[in-house]
C-alpha positions in Angstrom: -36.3 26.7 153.4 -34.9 23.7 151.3 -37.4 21.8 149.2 -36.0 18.6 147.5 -38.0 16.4 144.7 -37.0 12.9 144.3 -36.3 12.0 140.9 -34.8 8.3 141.4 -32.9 6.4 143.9 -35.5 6.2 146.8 -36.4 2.9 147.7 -34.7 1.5 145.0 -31.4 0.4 143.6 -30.1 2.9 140.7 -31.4 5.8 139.1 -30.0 8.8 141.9 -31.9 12.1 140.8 -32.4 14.7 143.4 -33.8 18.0 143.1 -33.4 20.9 145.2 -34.5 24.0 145.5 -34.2 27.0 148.0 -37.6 28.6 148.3 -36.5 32.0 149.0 -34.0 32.5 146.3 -35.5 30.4 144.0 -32.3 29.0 143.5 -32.1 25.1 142.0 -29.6 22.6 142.1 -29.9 18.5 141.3 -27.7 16.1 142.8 -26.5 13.2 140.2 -28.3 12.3 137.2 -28.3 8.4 136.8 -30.4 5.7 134.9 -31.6 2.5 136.3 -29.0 0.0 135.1 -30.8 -2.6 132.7 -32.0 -3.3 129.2 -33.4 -1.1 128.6 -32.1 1.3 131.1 -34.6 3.6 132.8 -34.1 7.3 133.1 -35.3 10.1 135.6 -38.3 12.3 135.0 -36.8 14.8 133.4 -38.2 17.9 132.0 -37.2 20.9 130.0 -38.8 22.9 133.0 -36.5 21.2 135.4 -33.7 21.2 132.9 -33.8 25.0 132.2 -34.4 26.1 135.3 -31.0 24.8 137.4 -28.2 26.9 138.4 -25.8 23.7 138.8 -25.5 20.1 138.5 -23.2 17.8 141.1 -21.8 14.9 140.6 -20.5 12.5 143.2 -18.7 10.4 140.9 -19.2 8.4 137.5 -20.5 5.3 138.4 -23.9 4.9 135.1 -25.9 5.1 138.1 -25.3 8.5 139.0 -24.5 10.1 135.7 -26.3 8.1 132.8 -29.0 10.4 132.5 -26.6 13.7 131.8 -27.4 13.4 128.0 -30.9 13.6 129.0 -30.4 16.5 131.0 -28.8 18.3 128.1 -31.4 17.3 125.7 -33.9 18.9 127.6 -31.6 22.4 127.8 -29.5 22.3 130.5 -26.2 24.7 129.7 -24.8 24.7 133.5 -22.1 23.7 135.3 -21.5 19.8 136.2 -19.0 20.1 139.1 -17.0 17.2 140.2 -13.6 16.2 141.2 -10.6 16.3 138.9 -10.3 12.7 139.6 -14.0 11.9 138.3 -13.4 14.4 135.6 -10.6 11.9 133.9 -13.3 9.2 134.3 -15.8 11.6 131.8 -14.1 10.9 128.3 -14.7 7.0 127.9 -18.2 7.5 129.2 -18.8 10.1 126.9 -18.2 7.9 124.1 -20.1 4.9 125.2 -23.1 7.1 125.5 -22.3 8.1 122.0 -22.9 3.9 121.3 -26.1 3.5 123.1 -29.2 3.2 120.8 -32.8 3.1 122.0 -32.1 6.1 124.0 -34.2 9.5 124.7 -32.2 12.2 123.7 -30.5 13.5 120.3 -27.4 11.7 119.2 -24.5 13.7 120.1 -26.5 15.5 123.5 -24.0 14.3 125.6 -21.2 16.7 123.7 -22.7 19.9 124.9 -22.3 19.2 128.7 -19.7 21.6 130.6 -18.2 19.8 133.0 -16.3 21.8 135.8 -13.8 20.0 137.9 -12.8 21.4 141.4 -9.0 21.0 142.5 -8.0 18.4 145.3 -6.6 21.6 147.1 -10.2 23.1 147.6 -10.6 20.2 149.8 -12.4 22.0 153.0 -12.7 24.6 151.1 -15.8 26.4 150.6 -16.5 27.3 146.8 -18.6 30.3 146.1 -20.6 30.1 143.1 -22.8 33.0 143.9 -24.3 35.1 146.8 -27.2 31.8 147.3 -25.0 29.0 146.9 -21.6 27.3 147.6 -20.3 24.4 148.4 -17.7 22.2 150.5 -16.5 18.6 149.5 -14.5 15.3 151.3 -13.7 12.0 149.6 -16.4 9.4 150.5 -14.2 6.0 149.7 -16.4 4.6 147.4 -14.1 4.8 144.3 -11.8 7.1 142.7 -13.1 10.8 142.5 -16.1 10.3 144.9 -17.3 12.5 146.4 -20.0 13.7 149.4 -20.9 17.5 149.7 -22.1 20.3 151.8 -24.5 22.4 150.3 -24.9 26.0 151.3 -28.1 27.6 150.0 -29.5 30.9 151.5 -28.6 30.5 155.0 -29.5 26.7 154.9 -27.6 24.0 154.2 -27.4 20.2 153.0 -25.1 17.0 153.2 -25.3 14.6 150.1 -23.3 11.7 151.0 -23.2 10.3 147.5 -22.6 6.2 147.6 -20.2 6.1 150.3 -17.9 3.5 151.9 -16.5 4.0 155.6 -13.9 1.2 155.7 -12.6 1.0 152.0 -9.0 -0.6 151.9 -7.9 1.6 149.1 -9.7 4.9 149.2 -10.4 7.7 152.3 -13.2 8.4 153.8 -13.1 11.9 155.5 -15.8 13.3 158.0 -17.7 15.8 156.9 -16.9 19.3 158.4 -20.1 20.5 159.9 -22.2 17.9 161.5 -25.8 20.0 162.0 -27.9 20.3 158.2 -31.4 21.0 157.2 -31.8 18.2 154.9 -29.2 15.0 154.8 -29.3 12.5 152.1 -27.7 9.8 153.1 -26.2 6.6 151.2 -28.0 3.3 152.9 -26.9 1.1 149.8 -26.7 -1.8 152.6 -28.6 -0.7 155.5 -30.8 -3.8 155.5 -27.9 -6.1 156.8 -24.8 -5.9 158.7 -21.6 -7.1 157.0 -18.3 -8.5 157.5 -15.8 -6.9 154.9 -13.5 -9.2 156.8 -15.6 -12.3 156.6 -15.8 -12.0 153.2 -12.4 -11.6 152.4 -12.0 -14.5 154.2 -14.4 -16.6 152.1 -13.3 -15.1 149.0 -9.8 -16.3 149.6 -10.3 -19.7 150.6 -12.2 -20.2 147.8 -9.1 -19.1 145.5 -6.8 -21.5 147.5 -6.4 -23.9 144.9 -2.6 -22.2 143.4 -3.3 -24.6 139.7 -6.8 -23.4 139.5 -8.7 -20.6 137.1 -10.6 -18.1 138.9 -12.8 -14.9 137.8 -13.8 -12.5 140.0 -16.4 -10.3 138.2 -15.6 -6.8 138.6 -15.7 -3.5 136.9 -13.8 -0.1 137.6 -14.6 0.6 141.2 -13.4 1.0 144.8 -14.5 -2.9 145.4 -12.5 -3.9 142.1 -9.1 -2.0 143.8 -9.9 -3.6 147.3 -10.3 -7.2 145.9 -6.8 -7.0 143.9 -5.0 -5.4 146.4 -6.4 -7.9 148.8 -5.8 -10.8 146.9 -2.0 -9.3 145.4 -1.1 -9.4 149.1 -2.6 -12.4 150.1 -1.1 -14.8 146.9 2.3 -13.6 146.6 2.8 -16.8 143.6 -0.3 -16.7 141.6 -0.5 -15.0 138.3 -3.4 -12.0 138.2 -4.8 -11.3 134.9 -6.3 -7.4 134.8 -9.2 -6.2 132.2 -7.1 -3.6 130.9 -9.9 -1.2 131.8 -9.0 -2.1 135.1 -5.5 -1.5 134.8 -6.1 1.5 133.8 -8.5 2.3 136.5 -5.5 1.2 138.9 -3.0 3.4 137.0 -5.2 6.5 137.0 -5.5 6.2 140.9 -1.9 7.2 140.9 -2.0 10.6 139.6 -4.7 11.1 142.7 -3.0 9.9 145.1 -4.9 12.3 147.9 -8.0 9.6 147.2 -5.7 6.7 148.5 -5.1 5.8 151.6 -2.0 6.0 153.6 0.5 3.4 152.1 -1.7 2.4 149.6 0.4 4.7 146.5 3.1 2.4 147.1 1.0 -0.8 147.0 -0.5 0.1 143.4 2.7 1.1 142.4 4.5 -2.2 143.5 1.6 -3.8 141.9 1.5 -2.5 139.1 5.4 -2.9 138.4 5.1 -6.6 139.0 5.6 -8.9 136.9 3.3 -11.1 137.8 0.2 -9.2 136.9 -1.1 -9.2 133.5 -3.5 -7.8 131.1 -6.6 -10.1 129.6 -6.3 -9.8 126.1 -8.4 -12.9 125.3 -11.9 -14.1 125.7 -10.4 -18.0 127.2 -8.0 -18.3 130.0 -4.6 -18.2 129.0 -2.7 -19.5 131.9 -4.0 -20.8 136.0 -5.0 -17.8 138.1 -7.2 -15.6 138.9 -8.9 -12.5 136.4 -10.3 -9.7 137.1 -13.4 -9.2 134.4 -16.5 -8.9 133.3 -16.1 -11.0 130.4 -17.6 -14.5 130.1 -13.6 -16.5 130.2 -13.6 -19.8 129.3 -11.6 -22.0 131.6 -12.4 -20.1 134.9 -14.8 -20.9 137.6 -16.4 -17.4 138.5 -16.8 -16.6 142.3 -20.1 -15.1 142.5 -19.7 -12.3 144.9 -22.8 -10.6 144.1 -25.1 -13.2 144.0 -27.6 -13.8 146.5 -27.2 -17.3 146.3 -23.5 -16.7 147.9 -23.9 -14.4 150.5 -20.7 -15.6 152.2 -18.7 -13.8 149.1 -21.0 -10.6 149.1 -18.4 -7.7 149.5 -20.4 -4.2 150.4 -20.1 -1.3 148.6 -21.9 1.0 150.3 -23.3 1.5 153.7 -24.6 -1.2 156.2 -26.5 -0.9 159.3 -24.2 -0.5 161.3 -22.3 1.8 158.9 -25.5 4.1 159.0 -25.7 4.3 162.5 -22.2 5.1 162.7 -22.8 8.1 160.0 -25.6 9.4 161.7 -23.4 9.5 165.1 -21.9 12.5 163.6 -24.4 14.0 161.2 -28.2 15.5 162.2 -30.9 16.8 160.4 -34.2 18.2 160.8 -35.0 16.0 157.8 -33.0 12.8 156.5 -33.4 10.8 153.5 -32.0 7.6 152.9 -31.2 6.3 149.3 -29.9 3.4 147.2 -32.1 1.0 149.4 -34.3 -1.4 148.4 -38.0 -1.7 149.8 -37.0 -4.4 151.7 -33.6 -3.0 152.9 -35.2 -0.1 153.6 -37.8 -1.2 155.9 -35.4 -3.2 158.1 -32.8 -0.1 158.3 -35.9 2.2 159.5 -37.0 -0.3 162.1 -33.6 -0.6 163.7 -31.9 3.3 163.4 -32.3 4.0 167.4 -34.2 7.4 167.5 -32.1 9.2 169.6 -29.7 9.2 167.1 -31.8 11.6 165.6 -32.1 15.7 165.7 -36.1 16.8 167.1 -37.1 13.6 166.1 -36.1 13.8 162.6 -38.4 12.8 159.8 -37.7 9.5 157.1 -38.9 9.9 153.6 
């Protein structure tokens, strides 16, 4: 029997925490360990009971979200394994050192040091790793950005599927199925699942608005799968314009080389072509230095930003995680006595419960 205690990321938007324990064996893992993005940032419940008494840690990728609260963790005693992929284990290193630059945070300086991160090869893919007698595990690539992840849980002779933040139709990453489709307990990414949207639609409005070849644009965007699918989308679509990279991004874009098995077919000789061009550049200034269009977080002078997370524009949202449809599609192929549904909103939530036709569902499965 698999109990689970939410930590963070139910019916809200950050902040993914989830323990789990197997009441028989006793044995006790926690999936992610993020912060509520913010000022301040807010951190999981964590405890040195819960800290001390895990047997691993998994991480579906690196997004702050999902592994800001690992110094926290430490702080409190853990000395387990963090498993991940080899392609989120590259990520680790620059993260490590902002957490070194935060102040006003709950833990020791330097608790972020002690953490043992283990990374699993991209040939254990299908694979099931064996920890110990009570626990192994299988993984797939989920499409949300390099190195995620979603998992399959063994414990006892139960088992769980974590999606992690997960995108079905990503134009740069794979999305694989996962390999058993029957779980005790499935926690699924609903990131989305208030609304149903076009990835195509907004590509469409995001270009047209970009049309202008003598104009500044800046697309606000940070290492992520939606940062790859925006520039390859608009490399393609502007073969004459100038795009300016953070060099964070480039980076980013460089590292998903050396994993190619993430990609997409085709899509290793895209970035490669793309990154060989010379038409793409690196910002190395806080002003615009020439018409195009950047790729950055950073306040540019000169540019006119298209807002394609704001409300205000929804015709330039571009998703990230699951919509309604997208959830419906997922839970086509996955049942569970017992489903959770994350990353939603209250409001997002509600609508996704009110329209998930129940047959779709094992024994009348039950929503927490």
């Amino acid at each position: 029997m698999i109990s689970m205690q939410i930590l963070g990321g139910f019916q809200e938007y950050g902040k993914n925490c989830f323990l789990i324990e197997h009441q028989e064996t006793g044995t006790r893992i926690m999936l992610d360990c993020g912060v509520q993005n913010g000022q301040p940032e807010v951190y999981p419940p964590l405890t040195p009971e819960i800290a001390q008494s895990l047997d691993a840690v998994f991480l579906s990728h690196v997004h702050n979200d999902h592994v800001g609260a690992l110094p926290l963790l430490a702080d409190k005693g853990y000395e387990g394994p963090i498993w991940l992929s080899e392609a989120s284990y590259v990520q680790i290193g620059p993260i490590q050192q902002r957490w070194k630059q935060k102040s006003a945070v709950p833990y020791q300086a330097g608790a972020g040091d002690t953490l043992h991160f283990t990374p699993f090869s991209p040939a254990t893919k299908g694979q099931r790793i064996i920890m110990t007698d009570n626990l192994s595990f299988e993984w797939g690539h989920s499409g949300h950005m390099l190195g995620s992840v979603w998992y399959i849980i063994h414990l006892g002779g139960t088992s769980l599927f974590y999606s992690g933040d997960m995108v079905l139709d990503s134009v740069t990453f794979q999305t694989e199925t996962p390999t058993q489709s029957s779980f005790q307990l499935a926690i699924i990414d609903s990131g989305h699942g208030g609304q149903v949207t076009s990835r195509q639609a907004s590509e469409q409005a995001l270009l047209k608005a970009l049309e202008n070849p003598d104009g500044s644009y800046r697309i606000p965007v940070s290492p992520s799968g939606k940062a790859c699918d925006l520039i390859l989308t608009v490399y393609q679509r502007f073969p004459d314009r100038r795009l300016f990279l953070d060099p964070a991004l480039r980076e980013h874009l460089s590292d998903c080389l050396s994993y190619a098995a993430n990609l997409r077919p085709g899509m290793k000789e895209q970035l490669t072509n793309l990154l060989a061009d010379g038409r793409i550049a690196c910002i190395t200034s806080d002003q615009a230095s020439a018409s195009g269009i950047y790729f950055t977080n950073r306040r540019l002078e000169g540019t006119k930003m298209i807002p394609i997370d704001s409300p205000a524009h929804p015709e330039f949202f571009y998703k990230a995680h699951p919509d309604l449809k997208d959830v419906e599609k997922l839970l086509g192929g996955i049942q569970a006595e017992q489903l959770v549904f994350f990353h939603s909103k209250p409001k997002d939530f509600t609508k996704l419960i009110a329209h998930i036709p129940k047959k779709l569902i094992l024994n009348g499965g039950v929503y927490l």
